[in-house]
N, CA and C atoms of all chains as a GROMACS GRO file, in nm:
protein
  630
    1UNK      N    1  12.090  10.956   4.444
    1UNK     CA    2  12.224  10.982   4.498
    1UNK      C    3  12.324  10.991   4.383
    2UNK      N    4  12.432  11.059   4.393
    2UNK     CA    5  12.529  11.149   4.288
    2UNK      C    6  12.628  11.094   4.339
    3UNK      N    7  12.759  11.061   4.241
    3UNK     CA    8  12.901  11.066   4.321
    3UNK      C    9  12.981  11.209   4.276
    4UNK      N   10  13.002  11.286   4.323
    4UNK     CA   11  13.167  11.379   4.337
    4UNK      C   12  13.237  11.293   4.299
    5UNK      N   13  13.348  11.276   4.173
    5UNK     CA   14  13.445  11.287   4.213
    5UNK      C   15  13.585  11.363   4.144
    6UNK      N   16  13.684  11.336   4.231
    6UNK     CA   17  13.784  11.459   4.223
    6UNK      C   18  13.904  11.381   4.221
    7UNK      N   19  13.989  11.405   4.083
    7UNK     CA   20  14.126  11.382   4.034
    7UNK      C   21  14.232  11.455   4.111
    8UNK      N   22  14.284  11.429   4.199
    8UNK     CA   23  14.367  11.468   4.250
    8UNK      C   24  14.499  11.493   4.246
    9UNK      N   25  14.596  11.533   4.202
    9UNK     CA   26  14.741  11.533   4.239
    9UNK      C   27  14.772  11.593   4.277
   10UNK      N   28  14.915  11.580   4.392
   10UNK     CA   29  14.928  11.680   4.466
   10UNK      C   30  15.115  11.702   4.482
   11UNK      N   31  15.141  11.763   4.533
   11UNK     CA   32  15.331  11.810   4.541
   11UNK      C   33  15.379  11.648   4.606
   12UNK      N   34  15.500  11.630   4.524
   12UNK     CA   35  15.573  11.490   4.535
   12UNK      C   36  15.591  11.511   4.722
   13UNK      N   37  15.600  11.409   4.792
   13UNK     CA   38  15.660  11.404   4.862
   13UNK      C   39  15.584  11.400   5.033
   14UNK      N   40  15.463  11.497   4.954
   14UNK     CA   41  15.401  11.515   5.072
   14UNK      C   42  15.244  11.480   5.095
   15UNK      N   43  15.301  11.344   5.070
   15UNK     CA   44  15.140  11.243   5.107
   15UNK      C   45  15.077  11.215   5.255
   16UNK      N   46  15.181  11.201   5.326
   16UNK     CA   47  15.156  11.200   5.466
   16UNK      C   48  15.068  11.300   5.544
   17UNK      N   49  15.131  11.435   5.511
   17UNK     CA   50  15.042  11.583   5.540
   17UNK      C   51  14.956  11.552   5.499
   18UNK      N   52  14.895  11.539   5.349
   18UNK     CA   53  14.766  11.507   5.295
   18UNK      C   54  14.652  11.458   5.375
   19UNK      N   55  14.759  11.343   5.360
   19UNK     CA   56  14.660  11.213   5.423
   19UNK      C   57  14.591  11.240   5.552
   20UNK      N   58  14.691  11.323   5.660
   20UNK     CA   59  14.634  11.401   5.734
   20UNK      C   60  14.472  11.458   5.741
   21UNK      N   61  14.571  11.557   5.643
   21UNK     CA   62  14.454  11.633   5.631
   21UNK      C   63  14.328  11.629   5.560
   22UNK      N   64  14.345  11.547   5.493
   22UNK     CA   65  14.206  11.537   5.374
   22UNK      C   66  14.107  11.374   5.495
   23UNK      N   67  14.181  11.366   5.554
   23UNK     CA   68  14.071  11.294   5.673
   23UNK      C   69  14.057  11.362   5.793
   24UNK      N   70  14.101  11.469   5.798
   24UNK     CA   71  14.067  11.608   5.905
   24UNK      C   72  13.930  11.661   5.836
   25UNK      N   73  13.924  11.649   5.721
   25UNK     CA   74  13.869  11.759   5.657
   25UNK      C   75  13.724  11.746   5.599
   26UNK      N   76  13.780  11.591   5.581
   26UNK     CA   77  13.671  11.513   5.547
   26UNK      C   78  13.561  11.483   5.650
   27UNK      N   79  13.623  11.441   5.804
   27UNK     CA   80  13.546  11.424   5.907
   27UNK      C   81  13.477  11.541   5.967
   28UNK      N   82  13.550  11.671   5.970
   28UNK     CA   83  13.489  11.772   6.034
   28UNK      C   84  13.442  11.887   5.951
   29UNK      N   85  13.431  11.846   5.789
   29UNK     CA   86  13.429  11.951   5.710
   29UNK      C   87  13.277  11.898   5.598
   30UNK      N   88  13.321  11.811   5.547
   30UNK     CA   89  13.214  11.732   5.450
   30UNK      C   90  13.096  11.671   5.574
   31UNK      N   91  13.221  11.586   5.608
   31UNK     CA   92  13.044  11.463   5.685
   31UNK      C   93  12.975  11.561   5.735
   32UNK      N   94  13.010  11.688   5.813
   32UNK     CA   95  12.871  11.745   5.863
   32UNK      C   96  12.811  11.854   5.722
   33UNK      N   97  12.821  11.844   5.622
   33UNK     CA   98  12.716  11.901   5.515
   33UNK      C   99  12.618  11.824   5.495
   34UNK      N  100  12.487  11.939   5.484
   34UNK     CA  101  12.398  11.888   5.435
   34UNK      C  102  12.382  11.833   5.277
   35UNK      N  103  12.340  11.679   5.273
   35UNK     CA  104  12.305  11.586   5.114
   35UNK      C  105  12.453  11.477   5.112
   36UNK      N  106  12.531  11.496   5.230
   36UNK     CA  107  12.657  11.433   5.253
   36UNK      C  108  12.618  11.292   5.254
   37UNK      N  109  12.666  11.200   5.162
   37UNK     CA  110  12.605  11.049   5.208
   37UNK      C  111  12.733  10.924   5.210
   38UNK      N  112  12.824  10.967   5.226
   38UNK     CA  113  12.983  10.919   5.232
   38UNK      C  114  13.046  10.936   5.140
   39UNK      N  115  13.184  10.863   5.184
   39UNK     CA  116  13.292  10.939   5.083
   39UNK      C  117  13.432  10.794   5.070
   40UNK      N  118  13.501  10.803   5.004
   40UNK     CA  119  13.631  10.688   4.960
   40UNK      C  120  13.740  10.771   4.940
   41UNK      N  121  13.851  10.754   4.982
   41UNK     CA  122  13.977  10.821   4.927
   41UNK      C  123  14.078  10.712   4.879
   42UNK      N  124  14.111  10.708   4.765
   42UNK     CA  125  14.210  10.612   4.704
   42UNK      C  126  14.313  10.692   4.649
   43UNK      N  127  14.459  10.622   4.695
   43UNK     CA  128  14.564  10.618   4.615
   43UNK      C  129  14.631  10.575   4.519
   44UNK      N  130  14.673  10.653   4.402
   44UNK     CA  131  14.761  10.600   4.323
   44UNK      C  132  14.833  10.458   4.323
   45UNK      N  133  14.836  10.352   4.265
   45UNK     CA  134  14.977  10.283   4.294
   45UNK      C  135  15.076  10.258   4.235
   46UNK      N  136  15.023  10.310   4.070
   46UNK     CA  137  15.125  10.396   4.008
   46UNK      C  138  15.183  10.497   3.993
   47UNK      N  139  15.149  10.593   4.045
   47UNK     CA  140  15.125  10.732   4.064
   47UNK      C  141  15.121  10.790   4.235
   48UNK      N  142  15.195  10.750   4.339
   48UNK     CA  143  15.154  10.820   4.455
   48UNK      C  144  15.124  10.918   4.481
   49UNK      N  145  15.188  10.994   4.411
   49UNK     CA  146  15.121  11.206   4.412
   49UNK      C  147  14.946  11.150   4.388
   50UNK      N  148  14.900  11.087   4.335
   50UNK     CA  149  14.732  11.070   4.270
   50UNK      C  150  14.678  11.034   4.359
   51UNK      N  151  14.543  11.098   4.372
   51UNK     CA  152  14.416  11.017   4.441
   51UNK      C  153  14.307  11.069   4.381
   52UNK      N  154  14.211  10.983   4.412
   52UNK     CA  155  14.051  10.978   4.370
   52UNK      C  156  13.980  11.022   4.531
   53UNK      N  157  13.932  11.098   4.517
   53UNK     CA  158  13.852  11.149   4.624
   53UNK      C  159  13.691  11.138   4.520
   54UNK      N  160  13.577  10.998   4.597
   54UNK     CA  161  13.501  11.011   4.593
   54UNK      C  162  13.411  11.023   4.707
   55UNK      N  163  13.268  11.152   4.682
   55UNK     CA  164  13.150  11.184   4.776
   55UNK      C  165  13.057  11.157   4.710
   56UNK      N  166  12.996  11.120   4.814
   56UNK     CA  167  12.836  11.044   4.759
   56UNK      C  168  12.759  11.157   4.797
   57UNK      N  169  12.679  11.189   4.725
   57UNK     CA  170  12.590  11.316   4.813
   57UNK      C  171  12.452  11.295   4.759
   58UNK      N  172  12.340  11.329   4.797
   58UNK     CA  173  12.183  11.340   4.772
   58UNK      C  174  12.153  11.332   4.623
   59UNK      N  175  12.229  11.468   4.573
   59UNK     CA  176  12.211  11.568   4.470
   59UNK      C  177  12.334  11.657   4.394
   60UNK      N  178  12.344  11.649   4.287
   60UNK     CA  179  12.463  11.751   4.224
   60UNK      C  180  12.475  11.902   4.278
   61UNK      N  181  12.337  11.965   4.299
   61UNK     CA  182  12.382  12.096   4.414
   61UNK      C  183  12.352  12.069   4.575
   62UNK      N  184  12.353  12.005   4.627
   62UNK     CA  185  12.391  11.958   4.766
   62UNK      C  186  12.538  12.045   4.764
   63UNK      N  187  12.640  11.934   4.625
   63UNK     CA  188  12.780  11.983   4.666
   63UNK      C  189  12.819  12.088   4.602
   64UNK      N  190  12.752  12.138   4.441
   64UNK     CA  191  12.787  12.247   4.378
   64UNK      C  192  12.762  12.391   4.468
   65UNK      N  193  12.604  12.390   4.514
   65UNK     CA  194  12.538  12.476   4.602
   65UNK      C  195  12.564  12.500   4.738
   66UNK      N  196  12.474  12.377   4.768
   66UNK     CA  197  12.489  12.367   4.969
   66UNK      C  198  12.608  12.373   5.010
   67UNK      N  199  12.708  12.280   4.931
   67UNK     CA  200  12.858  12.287   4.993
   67UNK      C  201  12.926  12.411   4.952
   68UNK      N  202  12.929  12.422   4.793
   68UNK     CA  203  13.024  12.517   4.790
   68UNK      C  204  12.998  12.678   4.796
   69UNK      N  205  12.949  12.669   4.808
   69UNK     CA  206  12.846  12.847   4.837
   69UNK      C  207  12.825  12.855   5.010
   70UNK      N  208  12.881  12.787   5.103
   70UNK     CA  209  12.876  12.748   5.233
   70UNK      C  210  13.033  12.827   5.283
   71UNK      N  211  13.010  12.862   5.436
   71UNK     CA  212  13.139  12.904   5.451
   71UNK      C  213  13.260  12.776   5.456
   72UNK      N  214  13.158  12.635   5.525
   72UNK     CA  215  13.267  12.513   5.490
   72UNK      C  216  13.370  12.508   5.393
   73UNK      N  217  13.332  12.551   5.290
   73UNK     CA  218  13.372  12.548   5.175
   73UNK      C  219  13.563  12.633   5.172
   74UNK      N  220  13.528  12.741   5.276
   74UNK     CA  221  13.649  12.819   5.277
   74UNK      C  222  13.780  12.738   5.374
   75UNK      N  223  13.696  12.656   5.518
   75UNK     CA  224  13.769  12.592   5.568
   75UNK      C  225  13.832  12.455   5.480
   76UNK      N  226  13.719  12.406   5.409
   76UNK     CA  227  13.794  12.289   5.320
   76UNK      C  228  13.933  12.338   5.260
   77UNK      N  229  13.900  12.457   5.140
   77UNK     CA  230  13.985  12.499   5.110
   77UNK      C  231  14.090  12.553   5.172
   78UNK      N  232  14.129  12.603   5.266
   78UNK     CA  233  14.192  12.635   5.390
   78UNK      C  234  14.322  12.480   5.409
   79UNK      N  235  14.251  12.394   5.450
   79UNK     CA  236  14.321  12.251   5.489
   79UNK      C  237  14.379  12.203   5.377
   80UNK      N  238  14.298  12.209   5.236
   80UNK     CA  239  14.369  12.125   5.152
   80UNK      C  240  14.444  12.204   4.997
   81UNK      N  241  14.373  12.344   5.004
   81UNK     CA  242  14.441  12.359   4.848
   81UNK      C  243  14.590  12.405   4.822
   82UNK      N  244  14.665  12.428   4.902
   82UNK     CA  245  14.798  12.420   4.906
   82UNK      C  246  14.840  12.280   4.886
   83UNK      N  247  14.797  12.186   4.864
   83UNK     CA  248  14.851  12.036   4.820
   83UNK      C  249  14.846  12.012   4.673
   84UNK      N  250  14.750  12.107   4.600
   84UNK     CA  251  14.744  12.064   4.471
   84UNK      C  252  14.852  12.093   4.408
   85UNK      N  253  14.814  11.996   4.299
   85UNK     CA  254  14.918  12.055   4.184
   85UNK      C  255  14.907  11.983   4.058
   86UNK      N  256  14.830  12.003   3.936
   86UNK     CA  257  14.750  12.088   3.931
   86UNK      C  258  14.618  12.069   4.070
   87UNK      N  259  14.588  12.213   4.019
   87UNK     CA  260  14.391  12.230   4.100
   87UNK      C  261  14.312  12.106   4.029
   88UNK      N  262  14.246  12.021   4.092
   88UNK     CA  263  14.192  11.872   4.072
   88UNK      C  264  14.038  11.961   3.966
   89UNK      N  265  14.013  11.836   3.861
   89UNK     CA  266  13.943  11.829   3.815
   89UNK      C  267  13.818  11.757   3.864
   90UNK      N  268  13.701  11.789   3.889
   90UNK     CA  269  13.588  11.742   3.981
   90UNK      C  270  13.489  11.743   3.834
   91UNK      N  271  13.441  11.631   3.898
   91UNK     CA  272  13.293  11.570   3.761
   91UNK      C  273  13.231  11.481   3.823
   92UNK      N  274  13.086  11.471   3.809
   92UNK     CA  275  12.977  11.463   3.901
   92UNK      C  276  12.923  11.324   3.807
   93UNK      N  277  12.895  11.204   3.846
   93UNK     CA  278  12.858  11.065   3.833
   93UNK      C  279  12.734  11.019   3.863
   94UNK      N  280  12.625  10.979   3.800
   94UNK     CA  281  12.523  10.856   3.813
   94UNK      C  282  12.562  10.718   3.810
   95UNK      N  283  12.521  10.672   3.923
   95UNK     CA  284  12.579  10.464   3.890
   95UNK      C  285  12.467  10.461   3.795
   96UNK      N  286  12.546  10.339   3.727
   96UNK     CA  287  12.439  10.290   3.608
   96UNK      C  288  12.446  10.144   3.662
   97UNK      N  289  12.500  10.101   3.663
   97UNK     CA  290  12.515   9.918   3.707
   97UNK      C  291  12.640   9.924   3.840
   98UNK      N  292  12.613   9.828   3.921
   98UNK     CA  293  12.697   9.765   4.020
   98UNK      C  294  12.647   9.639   4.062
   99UNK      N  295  12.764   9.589   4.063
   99UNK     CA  296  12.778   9.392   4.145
   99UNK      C  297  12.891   9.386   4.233
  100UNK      N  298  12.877   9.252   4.290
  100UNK     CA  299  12.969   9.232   4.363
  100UNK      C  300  12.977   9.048   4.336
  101UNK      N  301  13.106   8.995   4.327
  101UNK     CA  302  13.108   8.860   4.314
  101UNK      C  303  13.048   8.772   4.440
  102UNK      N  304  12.954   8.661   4.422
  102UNK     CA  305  12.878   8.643   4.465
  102UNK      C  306  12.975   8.569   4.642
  103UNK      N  307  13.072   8.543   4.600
  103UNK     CA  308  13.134   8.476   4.704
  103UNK      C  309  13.242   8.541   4.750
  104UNK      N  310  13.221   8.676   4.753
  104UNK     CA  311  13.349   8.756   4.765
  104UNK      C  312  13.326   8.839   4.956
  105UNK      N  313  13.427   8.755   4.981
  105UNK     CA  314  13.407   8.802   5.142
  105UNK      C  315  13.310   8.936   5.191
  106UNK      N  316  14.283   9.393   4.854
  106UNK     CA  317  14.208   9.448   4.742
  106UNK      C  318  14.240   9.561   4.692
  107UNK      N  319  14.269   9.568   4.531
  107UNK     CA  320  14.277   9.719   4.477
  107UNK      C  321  14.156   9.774   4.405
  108UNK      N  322  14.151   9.837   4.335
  108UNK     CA  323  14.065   9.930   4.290
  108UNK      C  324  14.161   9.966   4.166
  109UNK      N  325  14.041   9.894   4.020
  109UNK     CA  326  14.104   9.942   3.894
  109UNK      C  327  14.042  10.048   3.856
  110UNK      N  328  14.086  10.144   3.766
  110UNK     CA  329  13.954  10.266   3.773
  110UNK      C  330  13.991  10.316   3.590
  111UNK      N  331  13.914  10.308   3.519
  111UNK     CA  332  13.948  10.322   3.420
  111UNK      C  333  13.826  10.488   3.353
  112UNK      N  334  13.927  10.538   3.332
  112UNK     CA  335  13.872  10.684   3.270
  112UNK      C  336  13.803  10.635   3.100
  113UNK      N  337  13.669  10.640   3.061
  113UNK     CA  338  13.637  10.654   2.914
  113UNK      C  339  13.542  10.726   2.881
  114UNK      N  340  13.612  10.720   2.737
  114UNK     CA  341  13.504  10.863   2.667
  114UNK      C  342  13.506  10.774   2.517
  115UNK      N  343  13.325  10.779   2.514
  115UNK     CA  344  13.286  10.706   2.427
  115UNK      C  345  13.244  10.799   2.290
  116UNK      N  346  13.242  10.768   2.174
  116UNK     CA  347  13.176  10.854   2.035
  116UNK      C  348  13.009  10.891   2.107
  117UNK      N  349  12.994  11.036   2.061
  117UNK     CA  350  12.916  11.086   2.092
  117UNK      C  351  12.767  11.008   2.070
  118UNK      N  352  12.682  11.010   2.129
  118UNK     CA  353  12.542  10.927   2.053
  118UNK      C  354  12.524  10.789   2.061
  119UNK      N  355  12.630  10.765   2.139
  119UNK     CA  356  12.656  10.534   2.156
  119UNK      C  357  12.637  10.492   2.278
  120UNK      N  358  12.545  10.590   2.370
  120UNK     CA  359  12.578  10.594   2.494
  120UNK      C  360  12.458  10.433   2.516
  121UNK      N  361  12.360  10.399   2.440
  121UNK     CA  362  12.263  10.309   2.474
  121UNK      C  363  12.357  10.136   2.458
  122UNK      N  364  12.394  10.177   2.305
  122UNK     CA  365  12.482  10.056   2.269
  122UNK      C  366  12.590  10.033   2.382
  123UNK      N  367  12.697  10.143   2.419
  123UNK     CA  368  12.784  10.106   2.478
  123UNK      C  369  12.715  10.042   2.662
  124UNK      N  370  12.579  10.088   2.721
  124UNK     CA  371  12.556  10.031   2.811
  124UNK      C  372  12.543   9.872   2.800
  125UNK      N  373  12.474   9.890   2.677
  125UNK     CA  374  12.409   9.783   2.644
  125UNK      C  375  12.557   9.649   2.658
  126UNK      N  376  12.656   9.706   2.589
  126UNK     CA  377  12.782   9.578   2.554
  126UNK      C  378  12.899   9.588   2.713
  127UNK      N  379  12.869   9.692   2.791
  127UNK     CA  380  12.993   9.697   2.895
  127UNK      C  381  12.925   9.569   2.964
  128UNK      N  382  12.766   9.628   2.984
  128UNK     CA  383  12.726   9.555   3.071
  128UNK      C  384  12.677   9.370   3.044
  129UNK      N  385  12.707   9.360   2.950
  129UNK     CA  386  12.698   9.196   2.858
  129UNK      C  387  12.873   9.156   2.922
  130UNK      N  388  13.007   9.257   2.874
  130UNK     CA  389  13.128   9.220   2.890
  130UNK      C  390  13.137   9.201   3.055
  131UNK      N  391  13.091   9.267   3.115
  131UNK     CA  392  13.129   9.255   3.244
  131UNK      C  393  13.097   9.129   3.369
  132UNK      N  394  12.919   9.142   3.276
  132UNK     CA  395  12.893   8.990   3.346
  132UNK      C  396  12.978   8.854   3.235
  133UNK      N  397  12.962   8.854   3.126
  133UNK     CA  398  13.017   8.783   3.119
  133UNK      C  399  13.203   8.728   3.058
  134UNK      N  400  13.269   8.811   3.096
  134UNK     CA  401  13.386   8.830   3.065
  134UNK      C  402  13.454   8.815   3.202
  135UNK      N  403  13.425   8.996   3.238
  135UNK     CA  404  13.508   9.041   3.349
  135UNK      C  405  13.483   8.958   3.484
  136UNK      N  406  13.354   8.939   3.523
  136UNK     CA  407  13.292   8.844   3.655
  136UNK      C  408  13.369   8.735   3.634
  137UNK      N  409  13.376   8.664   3.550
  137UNK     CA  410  13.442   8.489   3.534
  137UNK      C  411  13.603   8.494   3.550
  138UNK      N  412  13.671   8.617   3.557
  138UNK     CA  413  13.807   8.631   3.549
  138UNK      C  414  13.847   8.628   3.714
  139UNK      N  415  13.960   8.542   3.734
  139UNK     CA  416  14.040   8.496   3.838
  139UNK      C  417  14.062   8.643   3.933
  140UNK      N  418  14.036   8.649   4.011
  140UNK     CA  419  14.059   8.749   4.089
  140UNK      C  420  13.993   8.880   4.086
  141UNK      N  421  13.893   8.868   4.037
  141UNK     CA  422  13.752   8.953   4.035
  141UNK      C  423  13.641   8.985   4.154
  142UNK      N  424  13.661   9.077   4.191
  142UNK     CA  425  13.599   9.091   4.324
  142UNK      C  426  13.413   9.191   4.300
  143UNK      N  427  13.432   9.249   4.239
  143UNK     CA  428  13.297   9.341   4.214
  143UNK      C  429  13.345   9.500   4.098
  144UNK      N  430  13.238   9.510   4.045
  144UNK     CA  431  13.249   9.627   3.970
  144UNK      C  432  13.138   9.741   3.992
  145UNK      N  433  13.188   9.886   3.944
  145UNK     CA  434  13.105   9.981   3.897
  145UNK      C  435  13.096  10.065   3.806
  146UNK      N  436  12.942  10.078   3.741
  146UNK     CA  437  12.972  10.176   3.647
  146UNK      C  438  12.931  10.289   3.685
  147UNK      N  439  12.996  10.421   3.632
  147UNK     CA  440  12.936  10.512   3.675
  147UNK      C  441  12.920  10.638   3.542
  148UNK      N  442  12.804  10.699   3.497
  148UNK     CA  443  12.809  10.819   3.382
  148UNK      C  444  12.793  10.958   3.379
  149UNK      N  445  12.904  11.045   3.352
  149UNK     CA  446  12.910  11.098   3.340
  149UNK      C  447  12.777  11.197   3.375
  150UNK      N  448  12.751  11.288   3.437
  150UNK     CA  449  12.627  11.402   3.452
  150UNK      C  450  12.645  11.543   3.346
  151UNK      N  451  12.768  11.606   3.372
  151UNK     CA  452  12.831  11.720   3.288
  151UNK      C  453  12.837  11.642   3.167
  152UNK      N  454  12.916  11.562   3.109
  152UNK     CA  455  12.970  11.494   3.009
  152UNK      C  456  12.874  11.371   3.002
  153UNK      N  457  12.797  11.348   2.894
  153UNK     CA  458  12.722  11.202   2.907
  153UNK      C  459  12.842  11.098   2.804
  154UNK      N  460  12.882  11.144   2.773
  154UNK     CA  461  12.994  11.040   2.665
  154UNK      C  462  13.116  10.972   2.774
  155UNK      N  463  13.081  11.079   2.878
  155UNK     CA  464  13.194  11.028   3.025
  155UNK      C  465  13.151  10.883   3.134
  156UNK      N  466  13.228  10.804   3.085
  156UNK     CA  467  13.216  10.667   3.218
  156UNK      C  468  13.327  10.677   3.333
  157UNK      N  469  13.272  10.600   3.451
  157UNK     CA  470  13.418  10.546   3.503
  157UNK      C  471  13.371  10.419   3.527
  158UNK      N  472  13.469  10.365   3.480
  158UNK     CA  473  13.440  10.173   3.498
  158UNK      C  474  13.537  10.138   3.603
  159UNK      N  475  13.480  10.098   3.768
  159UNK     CA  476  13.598  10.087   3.846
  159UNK      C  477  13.556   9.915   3.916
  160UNK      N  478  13.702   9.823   3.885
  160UNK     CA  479  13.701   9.724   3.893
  160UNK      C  480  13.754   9.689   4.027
  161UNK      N  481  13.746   9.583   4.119
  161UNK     CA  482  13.818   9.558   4.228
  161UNK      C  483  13.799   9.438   4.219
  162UNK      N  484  13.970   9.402   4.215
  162UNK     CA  485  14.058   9.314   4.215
  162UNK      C  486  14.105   9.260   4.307
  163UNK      N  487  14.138   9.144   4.343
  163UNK     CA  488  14.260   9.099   4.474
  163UNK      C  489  14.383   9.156   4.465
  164UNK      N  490  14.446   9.195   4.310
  164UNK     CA  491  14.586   9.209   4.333
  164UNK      C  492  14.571   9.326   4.210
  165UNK      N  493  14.662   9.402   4.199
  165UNK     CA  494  14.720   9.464   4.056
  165UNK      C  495  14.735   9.328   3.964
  166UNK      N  496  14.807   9.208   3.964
  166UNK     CA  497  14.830   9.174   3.881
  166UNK      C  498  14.738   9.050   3.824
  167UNK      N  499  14.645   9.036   3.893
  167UNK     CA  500  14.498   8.961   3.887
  167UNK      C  501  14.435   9.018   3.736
  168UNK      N  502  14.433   9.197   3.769
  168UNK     CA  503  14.394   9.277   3.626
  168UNK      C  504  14.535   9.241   3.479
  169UNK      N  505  14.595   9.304   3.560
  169UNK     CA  506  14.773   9.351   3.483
  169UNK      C  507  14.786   9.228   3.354
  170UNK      N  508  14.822   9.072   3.417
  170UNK     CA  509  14.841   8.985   3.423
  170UNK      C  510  14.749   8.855   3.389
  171UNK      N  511  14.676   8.835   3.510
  171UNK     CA  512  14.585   8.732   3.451
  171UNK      C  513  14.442   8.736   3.387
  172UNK      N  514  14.397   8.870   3.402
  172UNK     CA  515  14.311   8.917   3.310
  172UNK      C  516  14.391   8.988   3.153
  173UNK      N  517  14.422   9.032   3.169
  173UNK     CA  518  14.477   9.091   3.055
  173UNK      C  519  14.582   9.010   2.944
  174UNK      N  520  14.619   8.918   2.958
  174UNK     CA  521  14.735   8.784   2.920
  174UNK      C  522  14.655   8.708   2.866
  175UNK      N  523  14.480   8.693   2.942
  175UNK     CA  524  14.403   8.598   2.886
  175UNK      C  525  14.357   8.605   2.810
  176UNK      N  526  14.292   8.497   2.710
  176UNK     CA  527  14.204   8.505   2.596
  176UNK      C  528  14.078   8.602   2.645
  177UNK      N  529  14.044   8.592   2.756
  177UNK     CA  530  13.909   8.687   2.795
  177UNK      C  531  13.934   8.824   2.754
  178UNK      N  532  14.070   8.878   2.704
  178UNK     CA  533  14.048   8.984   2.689
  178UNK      C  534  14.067   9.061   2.568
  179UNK      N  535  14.091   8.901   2.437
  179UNK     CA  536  14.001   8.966   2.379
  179UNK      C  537  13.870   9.011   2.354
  180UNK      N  538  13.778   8.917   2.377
  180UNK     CA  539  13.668   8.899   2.431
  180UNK      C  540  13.595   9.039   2.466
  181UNK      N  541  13.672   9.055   2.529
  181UNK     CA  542  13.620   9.232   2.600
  181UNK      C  543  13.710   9.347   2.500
  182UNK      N  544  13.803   9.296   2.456
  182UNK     CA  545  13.847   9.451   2.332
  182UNK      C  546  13.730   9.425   2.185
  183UNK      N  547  13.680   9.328   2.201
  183UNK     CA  548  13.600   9.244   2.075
  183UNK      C  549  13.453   9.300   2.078
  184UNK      N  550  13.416   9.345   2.199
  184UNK     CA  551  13.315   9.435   2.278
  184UNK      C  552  13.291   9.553   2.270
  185UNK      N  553  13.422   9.596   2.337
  185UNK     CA  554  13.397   9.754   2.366
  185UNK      C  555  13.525   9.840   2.299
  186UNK      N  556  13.592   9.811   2.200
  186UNK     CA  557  13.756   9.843   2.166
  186UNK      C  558  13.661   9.991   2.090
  187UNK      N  559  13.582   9.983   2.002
  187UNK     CA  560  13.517  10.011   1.942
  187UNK      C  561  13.407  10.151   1.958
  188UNK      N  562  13.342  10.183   2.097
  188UNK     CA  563  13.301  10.307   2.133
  188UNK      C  564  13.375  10.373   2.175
  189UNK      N  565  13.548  10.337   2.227
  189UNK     CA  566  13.643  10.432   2.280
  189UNK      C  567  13.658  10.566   2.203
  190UNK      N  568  13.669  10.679   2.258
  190UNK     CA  569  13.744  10.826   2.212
  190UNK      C  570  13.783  10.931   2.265
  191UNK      N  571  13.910  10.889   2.356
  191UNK     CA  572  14.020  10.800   2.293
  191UNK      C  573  14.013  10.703   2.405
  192UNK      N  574  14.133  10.627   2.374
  192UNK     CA  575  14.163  10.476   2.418
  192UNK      C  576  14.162  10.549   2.596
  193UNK      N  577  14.080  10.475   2.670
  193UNK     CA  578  14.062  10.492   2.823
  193UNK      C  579  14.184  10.495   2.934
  194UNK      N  580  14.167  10.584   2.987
  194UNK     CA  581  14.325  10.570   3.073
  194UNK      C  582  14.270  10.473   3.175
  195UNK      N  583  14.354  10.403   3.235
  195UNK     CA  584  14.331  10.318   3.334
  195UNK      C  585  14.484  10.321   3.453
  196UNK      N  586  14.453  10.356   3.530
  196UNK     CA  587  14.496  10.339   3.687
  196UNK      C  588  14.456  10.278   3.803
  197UNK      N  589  14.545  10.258   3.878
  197UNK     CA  590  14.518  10.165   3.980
  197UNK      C  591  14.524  10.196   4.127
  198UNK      N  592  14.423  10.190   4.201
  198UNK     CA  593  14.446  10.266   4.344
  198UNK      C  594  14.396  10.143   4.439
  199UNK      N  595  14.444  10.210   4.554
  199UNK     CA  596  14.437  10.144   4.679
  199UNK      C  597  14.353  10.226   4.752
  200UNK      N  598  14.284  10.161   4.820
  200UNK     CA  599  14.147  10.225   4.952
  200UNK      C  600  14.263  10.289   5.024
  201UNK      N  601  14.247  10.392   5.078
  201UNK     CA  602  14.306  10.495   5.186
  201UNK      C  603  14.177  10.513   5.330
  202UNK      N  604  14.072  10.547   5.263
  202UNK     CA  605  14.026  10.590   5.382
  202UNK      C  606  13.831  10.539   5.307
  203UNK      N  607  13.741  10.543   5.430
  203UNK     CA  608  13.616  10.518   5.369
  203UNK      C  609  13.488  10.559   5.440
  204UNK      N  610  13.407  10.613   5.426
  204UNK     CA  611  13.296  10.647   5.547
  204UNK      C  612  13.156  10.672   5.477
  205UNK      N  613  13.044  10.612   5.563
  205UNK     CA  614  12.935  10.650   5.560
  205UNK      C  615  12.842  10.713   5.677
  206UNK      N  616  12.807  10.797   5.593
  206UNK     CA  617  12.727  10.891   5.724
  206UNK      C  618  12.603  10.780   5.798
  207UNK      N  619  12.622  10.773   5.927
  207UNK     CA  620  12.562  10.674   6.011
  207UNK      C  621  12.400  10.663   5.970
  208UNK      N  622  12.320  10.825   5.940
  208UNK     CA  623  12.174  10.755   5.954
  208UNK      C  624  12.174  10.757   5.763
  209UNK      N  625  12.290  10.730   5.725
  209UNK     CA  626  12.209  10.710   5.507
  209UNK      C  627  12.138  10.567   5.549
  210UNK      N  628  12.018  10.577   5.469
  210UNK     CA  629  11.991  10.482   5.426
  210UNK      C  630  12.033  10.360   5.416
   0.00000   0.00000   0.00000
């Protein structure tokens, strides 16, 4: 399993629309691709225009290929690329190590 | 809970050493620090010199503050100050949204 993920910023002001939409988009656009294995959206809290949009997927072409060579791909873009600003930089991740504190709720 | 997320890019060719010392700093540095909830690493696929080291915290100022104020950190610049190129951006986000596809694994 691979993570997506994608540097986001987008036009001051209009986080709300976003927010909207990038969980419109996410639910009816990503989760049903095939190699889709979940996803995280985080905000800035220095930075509110910013987010981290991470997808977990199978494989690096699941999302390079299956997704983006897919007509999904046009509806994603459709919902969200009028928010950028810049167009987000996307780079593809292996975990190497993860923990969690042993007493942490 | 926040989410620290720190962008690094290490000297080309240090990628064994630098696993080798994040992952010594983290258990024993970063884990023992007050308000430490779990970490991840993650490397680069396109870029192998590319990490993201993302920390979760109870507070921004758990990192900001009582990690960073403390002696522990030199400890950890005493570590890893050293494979940086350049010095790692680090930002701070908040969970927005989260999902896993019902039959993953």
């Amino acid at each position: 399993m691979i993570l997506e993920v994608a540097e986001i910023h987008i036009h001051a002001g209009q986080q709300q629309a976003f927010d909207e939409a990038i969980a419109l988009g996410l639910r009816t656009v990503i989760a049903r691709s095939e190699g889709y294995r979940g996803h995280r959206v985080l905000k800035g809290i220095e930075s509110p225009e910013r987010y981290l949009l991470l997808i977990h997927w199978d494989t690096v072409e699941a999302h390079t290929v299956g997704f983006r060579q897919s007509p999904a791909f046009e509806e994603w873009r459709a919902l969200l690329h009028h928010f950028y600003d810049p167009f987000p930089v996307v780079e593809h991740y292996a975990r190497v190590l993860e923990a969690e504190r042993q007493e942490a709720p």
